[in-house]
Every structure is written in structure tokens, then in C-alpha cells.
VEXSE-757213 format. One record per residue (C-alpha): residue in three letters; y, z, x. Coordinates in steps of 0.2 Angstrom, whole numbers, padded with zeros to 4 digits, always signed. Each point is the difference from the previous one (the first is absolute). Layout:
ALAYZX...
//
This chain:
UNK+0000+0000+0000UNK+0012+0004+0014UNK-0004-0017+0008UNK+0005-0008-0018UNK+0017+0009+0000UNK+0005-0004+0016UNK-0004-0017-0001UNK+0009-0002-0019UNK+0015+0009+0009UNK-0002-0013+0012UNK+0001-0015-0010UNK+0014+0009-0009UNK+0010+0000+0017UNK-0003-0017+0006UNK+0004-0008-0020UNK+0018+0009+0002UNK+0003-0008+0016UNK-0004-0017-0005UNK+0011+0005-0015UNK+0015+0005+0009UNK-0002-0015+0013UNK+0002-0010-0014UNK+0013+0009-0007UNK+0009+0000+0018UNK-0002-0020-0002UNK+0007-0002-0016UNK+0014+0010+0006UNK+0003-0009+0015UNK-0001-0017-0012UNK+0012+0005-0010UNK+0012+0006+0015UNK-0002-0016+0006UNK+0003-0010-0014UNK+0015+0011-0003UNK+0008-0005+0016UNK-0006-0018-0004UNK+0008-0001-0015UNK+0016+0007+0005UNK+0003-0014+0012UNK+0013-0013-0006UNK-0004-0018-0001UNK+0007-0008+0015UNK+0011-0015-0006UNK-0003-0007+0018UNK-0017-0004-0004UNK-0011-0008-0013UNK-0014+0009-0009UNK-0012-0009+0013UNK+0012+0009+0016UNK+0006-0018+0003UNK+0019+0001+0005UNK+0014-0006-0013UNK+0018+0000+0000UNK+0007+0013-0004UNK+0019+0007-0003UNK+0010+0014-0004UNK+0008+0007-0016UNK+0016-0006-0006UNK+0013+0011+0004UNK+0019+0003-0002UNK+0000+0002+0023UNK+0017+0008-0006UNK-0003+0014-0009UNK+0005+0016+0005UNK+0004-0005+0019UNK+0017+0003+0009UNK+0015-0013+0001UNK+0011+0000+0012UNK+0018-0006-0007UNK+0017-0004+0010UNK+0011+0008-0017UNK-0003+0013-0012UNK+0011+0010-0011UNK+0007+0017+0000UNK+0001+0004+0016UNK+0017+0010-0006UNK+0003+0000-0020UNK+0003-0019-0006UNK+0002-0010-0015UNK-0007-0017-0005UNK+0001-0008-0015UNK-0011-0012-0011UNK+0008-0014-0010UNK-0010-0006-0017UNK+0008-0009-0017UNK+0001+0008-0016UNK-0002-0007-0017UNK+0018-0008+0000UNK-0001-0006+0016UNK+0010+0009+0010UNK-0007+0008+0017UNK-0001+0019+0001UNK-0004+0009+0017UNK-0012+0014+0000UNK+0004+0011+0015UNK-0010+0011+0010UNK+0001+0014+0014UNK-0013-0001+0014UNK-0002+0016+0011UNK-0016+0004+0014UNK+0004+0017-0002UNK-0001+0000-0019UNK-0019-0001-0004UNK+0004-0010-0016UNK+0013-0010+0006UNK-0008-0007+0014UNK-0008-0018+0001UNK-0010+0000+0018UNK-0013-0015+0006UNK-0014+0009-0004UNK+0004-0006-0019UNK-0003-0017+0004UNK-0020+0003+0002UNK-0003+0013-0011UNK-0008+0000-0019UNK+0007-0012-0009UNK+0003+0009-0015UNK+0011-0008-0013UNK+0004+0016-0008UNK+0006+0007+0014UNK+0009-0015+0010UNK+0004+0006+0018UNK+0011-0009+0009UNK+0004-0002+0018UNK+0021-0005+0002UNK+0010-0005+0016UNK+0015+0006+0003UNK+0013-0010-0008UNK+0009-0012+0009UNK+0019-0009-0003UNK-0006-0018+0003UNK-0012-0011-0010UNK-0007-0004+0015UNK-0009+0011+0010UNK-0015+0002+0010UNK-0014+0013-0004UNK-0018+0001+0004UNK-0016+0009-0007UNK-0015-0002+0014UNK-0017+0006-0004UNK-0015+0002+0013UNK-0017-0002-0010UNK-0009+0007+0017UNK-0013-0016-0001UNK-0001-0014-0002UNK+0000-0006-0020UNK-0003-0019-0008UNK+0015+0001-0016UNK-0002-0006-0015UNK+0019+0004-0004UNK+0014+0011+0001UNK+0011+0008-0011UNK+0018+0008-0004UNK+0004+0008-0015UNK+0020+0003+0001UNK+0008+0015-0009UNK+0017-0010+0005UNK+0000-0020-0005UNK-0008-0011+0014UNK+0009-0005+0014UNK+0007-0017+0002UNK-0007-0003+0015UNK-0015+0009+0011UNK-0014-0007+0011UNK-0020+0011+0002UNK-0007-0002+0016UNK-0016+0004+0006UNK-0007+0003+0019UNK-0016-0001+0005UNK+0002+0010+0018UNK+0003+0017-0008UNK+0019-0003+0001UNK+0001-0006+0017UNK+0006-0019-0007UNK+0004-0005-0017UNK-0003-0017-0013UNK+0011-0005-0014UNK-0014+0003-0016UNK+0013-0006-0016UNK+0021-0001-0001UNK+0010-0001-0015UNK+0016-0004-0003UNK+0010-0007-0013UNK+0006-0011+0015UNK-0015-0003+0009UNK+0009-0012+0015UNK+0016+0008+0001UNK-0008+0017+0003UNK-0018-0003+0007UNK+0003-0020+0006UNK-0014-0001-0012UNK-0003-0014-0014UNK+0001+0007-0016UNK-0019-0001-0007UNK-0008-0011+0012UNK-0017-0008-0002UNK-0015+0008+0009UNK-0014-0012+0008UNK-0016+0004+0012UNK+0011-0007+0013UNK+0012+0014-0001UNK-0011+0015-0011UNK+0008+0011+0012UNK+0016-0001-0004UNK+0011+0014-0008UNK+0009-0007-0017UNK+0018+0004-0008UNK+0004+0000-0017UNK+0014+0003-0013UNK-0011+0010-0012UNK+0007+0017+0003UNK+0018-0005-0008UNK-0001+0012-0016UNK+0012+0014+0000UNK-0011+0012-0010UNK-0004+0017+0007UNK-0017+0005+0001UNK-0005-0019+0006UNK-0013-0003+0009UNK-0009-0010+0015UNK-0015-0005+0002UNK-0007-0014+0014UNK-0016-0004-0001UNK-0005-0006+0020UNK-0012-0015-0007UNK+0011-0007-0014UNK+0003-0017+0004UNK-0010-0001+0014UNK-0012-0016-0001UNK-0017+0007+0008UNK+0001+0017-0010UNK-0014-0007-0011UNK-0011-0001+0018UNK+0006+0014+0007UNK-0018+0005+0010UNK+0006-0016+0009UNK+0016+0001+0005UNK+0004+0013+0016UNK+0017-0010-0004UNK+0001+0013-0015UNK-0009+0013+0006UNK+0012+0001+0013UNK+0013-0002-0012UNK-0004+0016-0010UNK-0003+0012+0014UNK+0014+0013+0005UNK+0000+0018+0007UNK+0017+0002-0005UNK+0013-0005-0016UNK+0018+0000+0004UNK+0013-0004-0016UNK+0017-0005+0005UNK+0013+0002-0013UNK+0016-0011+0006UNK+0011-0002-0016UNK+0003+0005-0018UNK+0009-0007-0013UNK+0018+0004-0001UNK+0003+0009-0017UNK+0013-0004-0013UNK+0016+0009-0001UNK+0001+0016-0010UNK+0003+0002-0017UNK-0010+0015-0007UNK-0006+0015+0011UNK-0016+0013-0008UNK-0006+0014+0010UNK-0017+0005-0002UNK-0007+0017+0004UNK-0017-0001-0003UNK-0009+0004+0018UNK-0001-0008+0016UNK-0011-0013-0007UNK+0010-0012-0011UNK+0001+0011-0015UNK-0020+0000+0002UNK-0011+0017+0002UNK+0015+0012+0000UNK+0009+0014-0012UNK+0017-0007-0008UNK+0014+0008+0010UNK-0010+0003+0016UNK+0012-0007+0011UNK+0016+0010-0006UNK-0009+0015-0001UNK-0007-0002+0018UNK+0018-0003+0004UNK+0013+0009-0009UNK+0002+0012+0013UNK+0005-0015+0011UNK+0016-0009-0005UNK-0003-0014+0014UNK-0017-0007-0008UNK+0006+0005-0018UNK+0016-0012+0004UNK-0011-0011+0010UNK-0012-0003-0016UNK+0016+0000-0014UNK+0011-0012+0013UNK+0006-0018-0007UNK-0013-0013+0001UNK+0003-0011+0020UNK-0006-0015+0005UNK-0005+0010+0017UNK-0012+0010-0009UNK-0008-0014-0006UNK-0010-0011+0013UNK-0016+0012+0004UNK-0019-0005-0002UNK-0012+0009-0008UNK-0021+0000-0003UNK-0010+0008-0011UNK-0018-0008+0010UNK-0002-0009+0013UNK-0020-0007-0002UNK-0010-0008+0012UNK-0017-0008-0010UNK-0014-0005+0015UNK-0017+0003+0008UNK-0001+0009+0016UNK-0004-0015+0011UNK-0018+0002+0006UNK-0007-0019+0001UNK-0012+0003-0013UNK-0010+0012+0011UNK+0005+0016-0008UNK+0002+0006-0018UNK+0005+0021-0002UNK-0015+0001-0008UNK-0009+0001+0018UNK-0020+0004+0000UNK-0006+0017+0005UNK-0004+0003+0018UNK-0011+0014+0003UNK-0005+0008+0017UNK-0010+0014+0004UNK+0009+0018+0004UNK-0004+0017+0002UNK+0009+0012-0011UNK+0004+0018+0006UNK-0014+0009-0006UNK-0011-0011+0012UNK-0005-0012-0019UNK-0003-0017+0003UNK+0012-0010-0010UNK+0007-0018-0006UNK+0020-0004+0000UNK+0002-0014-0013UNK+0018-0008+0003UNK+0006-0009-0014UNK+0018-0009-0004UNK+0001-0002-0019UNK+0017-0002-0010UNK+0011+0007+0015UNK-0011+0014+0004UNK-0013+0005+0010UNK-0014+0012-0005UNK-0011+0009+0015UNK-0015+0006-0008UNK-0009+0012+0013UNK-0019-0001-0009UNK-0014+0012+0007UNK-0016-0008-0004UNK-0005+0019-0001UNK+0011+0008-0012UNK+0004-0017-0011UNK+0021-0001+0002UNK+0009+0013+0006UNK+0017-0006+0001UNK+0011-0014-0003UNK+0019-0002+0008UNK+0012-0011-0011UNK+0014-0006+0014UNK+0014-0013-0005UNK+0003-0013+0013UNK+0011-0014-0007UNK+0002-0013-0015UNK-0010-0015+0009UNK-0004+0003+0018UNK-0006+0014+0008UNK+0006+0007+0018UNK-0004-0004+0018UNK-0003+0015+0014UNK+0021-0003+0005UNK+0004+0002-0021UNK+0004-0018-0003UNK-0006-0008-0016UNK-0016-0011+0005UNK-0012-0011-0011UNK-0017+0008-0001UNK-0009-0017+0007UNK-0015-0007-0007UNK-0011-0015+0008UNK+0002+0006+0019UNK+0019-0003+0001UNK+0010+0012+0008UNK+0020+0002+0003UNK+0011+0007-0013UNK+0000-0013-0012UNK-0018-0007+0005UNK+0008-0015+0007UNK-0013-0001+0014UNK-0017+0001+0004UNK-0007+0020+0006UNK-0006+0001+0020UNK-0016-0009+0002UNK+0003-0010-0015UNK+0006-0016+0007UNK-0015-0013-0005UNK+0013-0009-0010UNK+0015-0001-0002UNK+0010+0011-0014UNK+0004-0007-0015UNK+0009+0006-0015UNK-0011+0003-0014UNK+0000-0011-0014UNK-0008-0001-0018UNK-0012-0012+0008UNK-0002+0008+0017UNK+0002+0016+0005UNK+0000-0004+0020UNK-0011+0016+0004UNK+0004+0002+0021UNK-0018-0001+0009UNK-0007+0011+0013UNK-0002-0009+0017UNK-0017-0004+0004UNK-0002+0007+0018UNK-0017+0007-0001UNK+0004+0020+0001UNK+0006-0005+0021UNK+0018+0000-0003UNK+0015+0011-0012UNK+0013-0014+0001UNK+0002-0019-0005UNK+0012-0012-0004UNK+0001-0013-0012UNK+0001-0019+0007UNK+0004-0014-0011UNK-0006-0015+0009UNK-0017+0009+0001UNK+0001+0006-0018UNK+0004-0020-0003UNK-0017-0007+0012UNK-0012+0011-0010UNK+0008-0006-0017UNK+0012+0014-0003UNK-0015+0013+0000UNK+0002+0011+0015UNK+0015-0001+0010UNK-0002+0019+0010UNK-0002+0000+0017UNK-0004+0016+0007UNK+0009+0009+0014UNK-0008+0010+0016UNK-0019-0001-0004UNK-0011+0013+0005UNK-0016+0003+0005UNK+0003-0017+0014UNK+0000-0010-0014UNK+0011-0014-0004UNK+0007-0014-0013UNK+0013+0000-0015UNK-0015+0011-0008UNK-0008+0010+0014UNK-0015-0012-0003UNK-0006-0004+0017UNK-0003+0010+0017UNK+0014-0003+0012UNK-0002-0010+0018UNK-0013+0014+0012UNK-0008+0005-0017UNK-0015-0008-0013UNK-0005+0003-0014UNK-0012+0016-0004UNK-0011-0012-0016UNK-0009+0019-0004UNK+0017+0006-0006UNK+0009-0004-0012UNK+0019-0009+0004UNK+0008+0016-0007UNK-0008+0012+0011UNK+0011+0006+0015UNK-0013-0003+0013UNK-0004-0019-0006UNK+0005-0007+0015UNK-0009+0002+0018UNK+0008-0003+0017UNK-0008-0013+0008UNK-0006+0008+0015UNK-0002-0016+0011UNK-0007+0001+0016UNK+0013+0004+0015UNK-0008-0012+0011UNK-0011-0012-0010UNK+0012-0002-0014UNK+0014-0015+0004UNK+0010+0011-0012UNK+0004+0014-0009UNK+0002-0008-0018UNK-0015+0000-0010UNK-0006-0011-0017UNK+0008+0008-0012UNK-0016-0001-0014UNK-0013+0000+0012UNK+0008+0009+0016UNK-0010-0012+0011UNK+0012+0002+0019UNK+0003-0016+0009UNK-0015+0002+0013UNK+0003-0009+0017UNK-0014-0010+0004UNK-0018+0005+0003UNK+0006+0016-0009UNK-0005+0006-0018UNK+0000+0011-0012UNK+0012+0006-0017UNK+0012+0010+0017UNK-0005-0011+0013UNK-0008+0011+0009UNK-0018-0008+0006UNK-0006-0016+0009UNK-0007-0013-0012UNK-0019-0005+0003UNK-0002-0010+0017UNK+0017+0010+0008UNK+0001+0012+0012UNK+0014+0013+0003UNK+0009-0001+0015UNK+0014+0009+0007UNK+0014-0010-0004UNK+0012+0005-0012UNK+0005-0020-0004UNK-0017-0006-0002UNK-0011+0017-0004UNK-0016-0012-0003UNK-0007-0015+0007UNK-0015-0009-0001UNK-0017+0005+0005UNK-0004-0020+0005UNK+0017-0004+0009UNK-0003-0010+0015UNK+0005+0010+0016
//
């Protein structure tokens, strides 16, 4: 009876092993598949893994992002004054006061890129200026390079007659002429008025008229491939491509409109903002104890105080200008670590809608933490903190516009819809870390392989590292990736006429009468001598 038990208690043991090994394996499976299935699709990629172009989300490049501007109001207390029509026609001005050190009354350049909210209009102003002509400029810095779509101005004041956008495409260093206008395009620019564009000239910046109405509020809008005959093929044209690229935006305002005379003056004291988002008498109660800015604000109406710009958004639509060899939303990349407690455990790095999420997973203890870290709108950030493309299809550089280090096979090439121009890896057969690409190779194996690898090791030789150098052959019982696949030669000091062997076979060049793969024994019917230049002679030489 005692045998039974033991042997039932036994069976009991080993069943709840087997159980709990299975259990274990269900729970691993399910860990696993957790982690799976939290990995985002990669847009660089098709479902087979075959690479596809692939591109980033459509952005306004200017939100929130600092601009630097040569004019801005309030600097000490000042006035400006809008001019509008009522119902009988007749022109009122609407003044304002602009003050830095009044939180309400200000109007900085950080509200020309914030949220465009049209119940609550923000507005940056210049200072005002006494002639219709004058020169002020807004200049933004996008940090990367961007392909635009279009950029865009919506004025709290009426448009200006003239003004010209100008991009650079050297983070500032030179600048282009993107778009003018002008109600005078060849007096002003020496530009004609609403000229045709062609593929000759696709490049070429346009003025127009169009920006002539006097309303305020108006707006601007330029649209970089309107016009622009190889728009439609635009995968085709590095004309275009190059024509939509900038780092930086530069608007330069150079005359407004003179205004009519006066004939009816309206103060308004509903807040900084143009009677928009304030209390009604903020303005005089923030400055009855001040008679200056009171008088300042209650002053007659002066053509002085007039000529000012002002913007309630500046927008900037694009793509962050990766080549089709990136998109935000990045595949995982996942590398072993070990965590503090000693647990092995897998990082996934993932770039999704402008963030990235580091999961920390402990195949253990299922997940055990995850860290939510915002890193921008479309790119994310290099080791020195500049904005970089997240590069798909072994490209490198920070908008993928090259092939990564031992890549160089063939040569880059935007992608396209029909081609994404995924970089190969040099074929150097594990002898050498470095290639480069050659196009007249590349052309002779009908554009296949153009790498040609640099500083073989392991004595080998060749634009792959396929054959043994000269004093080295070929080792056939190894592999041509093996390190120790070539074999010195080894010829013969003395019955070798030299030191180069066959480089497949690694037969020496055997003076005569001598034999052997190194040379180093008479052949049949020679006898050694003593002589270095002829080691073996003849056994039936005549004496």
C-alpha cells in the first residue's frame, strides 16, 4: 500500500509540472504576441517586408516655432489704427494701444504660429511707421529641411501692397526669391505682372497683382506647385523637388497702401486684440491712472499711426523632406538589455503620431513599464538635438538623401510609387567594412552591382573580396567568407623562379628540373645540385 501512495503521489507531481509547463508556455505566448501586436505597421514596408515609399504626415512646419521679426510694437506705449467702411460709406478708424509690458495689450511674434483660434484672434503688430513704404521682415527657421505645399498669412491689418516670401535651402546662410506681389509688379520687383510658367523655367519665382483688396483680415495664400507644368509628375522632376525644399521662410513686407484722408475717427476699447477676446473697457481701466496712454488712446486720428502690419498666422503646410525613405510612423527596433534587477529585457522604439513610446517588456514578469516621451510633430532628433528623418531602406543622413555606410551597391535614388530605390549592401564577402559605389562598374554588370569594396582582408582581393591576392591561393576546403580562405604560397626560395603563386591552384613557377605545388623537389630523372640558379639537372646530361 505504501508503494501505491507513493507512486500516486508521484504521478500527482509530475501531472502538475507538465501542467504548469504548459501554463508557463501559454503565458509566454501570450507575452509574445502582446509585444507582437503592439508593434505598428511600418509604412516603409509592404506586408511581404518588401520596401515602399514612404512619407511623412502633413504638417503645418510652422506651428508653434519661434520667428524672428525686424519690427514689433510696444516697445514703449503706442497707437495704431485700423481703417474699415461703414454702412454709408464713409471710413472709420478703430484705434488701438500696444504695450510689452501690458499682458493684454501686447501683440509679440509668438502669435503668428500659435492656435489659430478664430474666437480668440491674436495678432502680432509692427510698430507703426510714417511712410507707406517701409521695409519689415518675419523670418522663420523650420530646423530641417521641409517640401511646401503652401504658405500662408492671415492679416489682422489689410494686406500689404507689396511683399515678396523667400525661402533658403542652406539654413539661412543664402536666400531664393519663392513668390512677389505687387500691385506694380516691374516698377517694384522688375518683375512682369503674372507671367507664364513653362518646364523651361519651373523654377522661377512669379509676381502677381492679386493682393490689391484693402479689406482687413485678408489673406495670402501661395501654393509652391500652382502653375507649375510637371506638378502632375512630380516623382520626376528633381526640378520641383528642388523647387519646394527650404530650411527657412523669410516674408518681406515693403509697402502698404496709403490710406484716405480722415473723416470720422471711433475708438475701440475692447482688448489688445482688435476688439476680440477682451472685457469692454479694458484698456481705460488698465490706464486711467496714466494720462500719457489714456491721451495716447483718446488722441485725434493721424495718418502716422496708420501704416503698421499685422498677422494673426503665419502657416507653413509641407512634409518633412525625407525622400520617401522615412514616414513618423518608424518600425520598432528592439535590442536586448539588461534592466537593474539583473532581468533580461526587450526595448521596443517606436515613432507614432510625433511620439515615441519605450516599452521596457520582461519576458518574466509580462510588462512592467512603459515611458510615453514627446519628441516632435514629424521627425524625431539626432544625438546633437537636430530634427532627423527616422530612415527606412538603408539610407542614412538627416533627410535620408544617401545611402548608410556599406550600402553603396547602387546608387541612391529617391523613392517613388514605382520604385522605392532600397540602398544595397556591398558584396565584399565578410573581408572588408568599407565600399564605394562605381557607376561605370554598376553600368558593365547591367546596373546590378556597382560596390567596390575597399581594404580587403584576410589577403584577399577584388571589387568584392572574391579572390586571394598576388603570394596567396585559394584554400577550396573553405568557404570564400571564411577569414583564413586564402594560403600564402609558400614557393620554394631556391627552386621557385618566384614568389607569386596560382592563385586557384597555388601551383609556384618551378625552375626547371624542379617540382612540386612549392617547388621544392627535383622532378623524376633530375638531380639536386648545389646551385641556387639551376638547383636540378639532369641525371643523363652529357659531361
Amino acid at each position: 500500500m505504501k508503494v501505491l501512495r507513493v507512486l500516486q503521489v508521484m504521478l500527482f507531481i509530475a501531472f502538475i509540472k507538465k501542467w504548469s509547463s504548459s501554463e508557463a508556455s501559454i503565458l509566454r505566448m501570450r507575452s509574445s504576441d502582446l509585444l507582437s501586436a503592439s508593434l505598428p505597421v511600418d509604412p516603409c514596408y509592404d506586408e511581404f517586408g518588401n520596401p515602399r515609399r514612404c512619407i511623412p504626415s502633413f504638417v503645418n512646419a510652422a506651428f508653434n516655432k519661434d520667428v524672428k521679426v525686424s519690427s514689433e510694437c510696444g516697445s514703449f506705449a503706442s497707437r495704431y489704427c485700423i481703417s474699415s467702411t461703414d454702412e454709408k460709406g464713409e471710413t472709420i478708424h478703430n484705434c488701438h494701444i500696444c504695450d510689452k509690458s501690458n499682458p493684454k495689450l501686447r501683440h509679440p511674434s509668438a502669435y503668428l504660429t500659435d492656435l489659430n483660434n478664430p474666437n480668440n484672434v491674436t495678432c502680432w503688430v509692427s510698430e507703426p511707421f510714417t511712410s507707406e513704404a517701409e521695409n519689415v521682415t518675419l523670418t522663420l527657421s523650420l530646423g530641417k529641411k521641409y517640401e511646401l505645399t503652401y504658405i500662408s498669412l492671415q492679416f489682422c491689418s489689410k494686406k500689404p501692397d507689396s511683399m515678396a516670401i523667400f525661402k533658403s535651402m542652406d539654413y539661412g546662410d543664402t536666400w531664393h526669391p519663392f513668390q512677389y506681389y505687387s500691385s506694380q509688379c516691374r516698377k517694384v520687383f522688375g518683375r512682369q505682372n503674372r507671367a507664364t510658367i513653362t518646364k523651361a523655367n519651373e523654377q522661377e519665382p512669379l509676381c502677381t497683382d492679386s493682393n490689391s483688396d484693402p479689406t482687413p483680415g485678408g489673406r495670402i495664400a501661395f501654393s509652391t506647385l500652382e502653375g507649375r507644368p510637371s506638378a502632375y509628375d512630380f516623382d520626376n522632376s528633381p526640378v520641383l523637388q528642388d523647387w519646394v525644399t527650404a530650411t527657412d521662410i523669410k516674408i518681406a513686407f515693403t509697402r502698404m497702401n496709403a490710406l484716405p484722408p480722415r473723416p470720422q475717427l471711433e475708438t475701440n476699447t475692447l482688448g489688445g486684440d482688435f476688439g476680440v477676446g477682451g472685457e469692454e473697457g479694458d484698456d481705460l481701466l488698465e490706464y486711467n491712472n496714466d494720462t500719457d496712454t489714456s491721451n495716447l488712446l483718446m488722441a485725434d486720428y493721424k495718418p502716422d499711426n496708420s501704416y503698421f502690419y499685422a498677422v494673426s498666422d503665419f502657416s507653413v503646410g509641407g512634409r518633412c523632406k525625407c525622400n520617401g525613405h522615412a514616414s513618423r510612423y518608424g518600425a520598432a527596433l528592439l535590442r536586448n538589455a539588461i534592466s537593474e534587477n539583473g532581468a533580461r529585457v526587450a526595448i521596443v522604439k517606436n515613432f507614432s503620431e510625433g511620439v515615441a513610446h519605450f516599452c521596457f517588456v520582461n519576458f518574466q514578469d509580462s510588462f512592467i513599464r512603459a515611458i510615453y516621451m514627446k519628441i516632435c510633430r514629424l521627425c524625431v532628433h539626432n544625438k546633437k538635438g537636430q530634427l532627423v528623418c527616422d530612415c527606412k531602406h538603408n539610407t542614412a543622413g538627416r533627410d535620408c538623401e544617401k545611402c548608410k555606410q556599406f550600402h553603396f551597391d547602387k546608387p541612391w535614388g529617391r523613392a517613388t510609387a514605382h520604385d522605392a530605390h532600397e540602398c544595397k549592401q556591398c558584396n565584399c564577402n565578410l573581408h572588408a567594412r568599407r565600399c564605394r559605389f562605381n557607376m561605370e562598374l554598376f553600368k558593365l554588370s547591367g546596373r546590378k552591382s556597382g560596390g567596390v569594396c575597399l581594404k580587403c582582408r584576410h589577403n584577399t582581393a577584388g571589387s568584392h573580396c572574391h579572390y586571394c591576392k598576388e603570394g596567396y591561393f585559394r584554400d577550396h576546403t573553405k568557404p570564400i567568407t571564411h577569414r583564413k580562405v586564402c594560403k600564402p604560397c609558400e614557393c620554394h626560395p631556391i627552386g621557385a623562379s618566384g614568389r607569386i603563386c596560382n592563385q586557384t591552384t597555388g601551383q609556384c613557377p618551378c625552375k626547371d628540373g624542379v617540382t612540386g605545388l612549392t617547388c621544392n623537389r627535383c622532378s623524376k630523372g633530375y638531380q639536386q645540385t648545389r646551385s641556387p640558379i639551376a638547383p636540378c639537372i639532369s641525371k643523363h646530361c652529357d659531361h
